[in-house]
N, C-alpha and C positions, 0 to 999 in steps of 0.2 A: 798442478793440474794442467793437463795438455788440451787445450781447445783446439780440436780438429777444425778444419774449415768445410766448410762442404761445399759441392760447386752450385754459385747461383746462376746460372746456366739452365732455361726450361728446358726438357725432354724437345717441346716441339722445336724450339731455337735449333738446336745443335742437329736433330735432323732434319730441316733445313738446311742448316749449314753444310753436310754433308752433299746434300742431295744438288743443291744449287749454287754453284763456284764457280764465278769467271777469273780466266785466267788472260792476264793483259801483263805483258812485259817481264814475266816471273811473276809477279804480283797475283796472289790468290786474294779475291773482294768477295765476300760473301751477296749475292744478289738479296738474301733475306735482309742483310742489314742493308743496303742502300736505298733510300728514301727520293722519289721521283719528288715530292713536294705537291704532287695533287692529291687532296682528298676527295670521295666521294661527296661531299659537302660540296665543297666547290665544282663538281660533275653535274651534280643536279641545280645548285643556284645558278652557272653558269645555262642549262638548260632553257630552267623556266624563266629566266632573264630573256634569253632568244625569243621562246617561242609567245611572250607576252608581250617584245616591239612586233614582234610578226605578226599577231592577231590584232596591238591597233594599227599599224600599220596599213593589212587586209582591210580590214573594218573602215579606218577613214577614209581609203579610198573609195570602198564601195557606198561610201556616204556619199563623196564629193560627185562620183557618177551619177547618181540615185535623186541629189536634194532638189533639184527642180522637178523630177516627174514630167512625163511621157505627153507626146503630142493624142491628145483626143480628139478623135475625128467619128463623127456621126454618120454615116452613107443612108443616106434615105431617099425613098420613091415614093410621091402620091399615087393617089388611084388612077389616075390617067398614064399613069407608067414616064412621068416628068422624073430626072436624078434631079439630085443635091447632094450638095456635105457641108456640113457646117464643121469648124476647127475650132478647136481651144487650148487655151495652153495656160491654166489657173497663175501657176508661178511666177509668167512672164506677163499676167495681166492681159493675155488674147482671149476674149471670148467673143464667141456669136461671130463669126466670120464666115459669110455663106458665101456659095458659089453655087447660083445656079445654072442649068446648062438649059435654056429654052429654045426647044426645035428637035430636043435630043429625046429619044423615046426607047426607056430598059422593058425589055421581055416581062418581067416582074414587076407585080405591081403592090402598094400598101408595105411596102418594105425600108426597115428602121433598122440599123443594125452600127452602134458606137464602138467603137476599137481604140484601146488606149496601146499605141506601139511602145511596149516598154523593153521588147526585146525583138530581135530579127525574124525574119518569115511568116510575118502574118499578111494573110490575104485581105485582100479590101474584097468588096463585093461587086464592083467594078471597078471600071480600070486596072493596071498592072503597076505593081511595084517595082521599078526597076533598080533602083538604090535606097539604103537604108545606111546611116553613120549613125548607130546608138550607144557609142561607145560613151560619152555624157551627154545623159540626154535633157533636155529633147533634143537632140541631134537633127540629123536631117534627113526628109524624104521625099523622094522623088516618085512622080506617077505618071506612066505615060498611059496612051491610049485611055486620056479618059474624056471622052465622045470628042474624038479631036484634039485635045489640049494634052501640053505637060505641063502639069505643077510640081512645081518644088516649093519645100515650107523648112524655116530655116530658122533659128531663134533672131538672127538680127531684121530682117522681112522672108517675103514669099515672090517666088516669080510665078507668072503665069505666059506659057512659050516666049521665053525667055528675056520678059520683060519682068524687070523690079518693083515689088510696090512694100513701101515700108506697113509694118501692122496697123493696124486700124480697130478697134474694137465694134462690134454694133456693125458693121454693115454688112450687105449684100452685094455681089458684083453678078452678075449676067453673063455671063462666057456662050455666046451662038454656037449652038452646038452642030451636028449634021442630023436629016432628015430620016438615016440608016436606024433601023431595029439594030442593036447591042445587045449580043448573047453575054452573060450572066461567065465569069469564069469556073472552069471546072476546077473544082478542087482535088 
């Protein structure tokens, strides 16, 4: 009894093999048989391996920006049209830190208005911002033209025209301000 062989050879194999043939040196290599050694297994573990140091990566940074929390600063005017601001800064243990400006007199009166700069370009309601580093905050901010003075406020202290004073909790300082009506900025 004669046992034919038959080819084990799949259809798809050998058309393949026809179809895609590199030729290096005389040497016919079938592209279908040679094995690159990456599996899609390893295309996608490799992926989400990346994209899962990238996202804590992302994430703890914007933790380590974030875990203090922003300078709150309260702008208020009594009814006699007197400013203030009071600062705070929970994290850093600053509260109640007023600055009033006596002699200074805002257009506006009965006016309360807290701002936590968590991010750049927010207006104050007087004086001007002229620098903001929020980059970790509470970063630092700078205010000119407010009735006369620059303050800067700073996590290690605050100057007031260009004098240092380390934090203080609980008090009040007096900044003489000028006897000028201050228009309100436009937004």
């Amino acid at each position: 009894m004669d046992v034919i062989a038959a080819s084990t050879t799949p259809k798809a194999q050998v058309e393949c093999e026809q179809a895609f043939t590199l030729t290096s040196g005389g040497v016919r290599q079938s592209l279908c048989a040679m094995n690159s050694g990456i599996s899609w297994r390893g295309v996608l573990a490799t992926f989400l391996a990346v994209a899962a140091a990238y996202f804590l990566v992302f994430y703890g940074l914007e933790y380590w920006r974030h875990r203090k929390g922003p300078w709150e600063i309260t702008f208020s005017v009594d009814g006699e049209g007197n400013p203030s601001i009071v600062i705070d800064q929970p994290k850093l243990s600053i509260s109640s830190v007023e600055l009033l400006f006596p002699g200074a007199k805002w257009s506006k009166s009965n006016l309360t208005e807290h701002i936590a700069f968590d991010r750049p370009r927010k207006q104050a309601p007087f004086g001007k911002v002229v620098y903001e580093d929020l980059t970790v905050l509470p970063g630092v901010i700078t205010f000119s033209n407010l009735f006369g003075h620059v303050i800067e406020i700073f996590p290690r202290a605050f100057s007031i025209d260009r004098k240092e004073y380390l934090w203080k909790s609980e008090i009040t300082l007096e900044l003489p301000g000028t006897n000028k009506l201050v228009e309100p900025n436009s937004h």
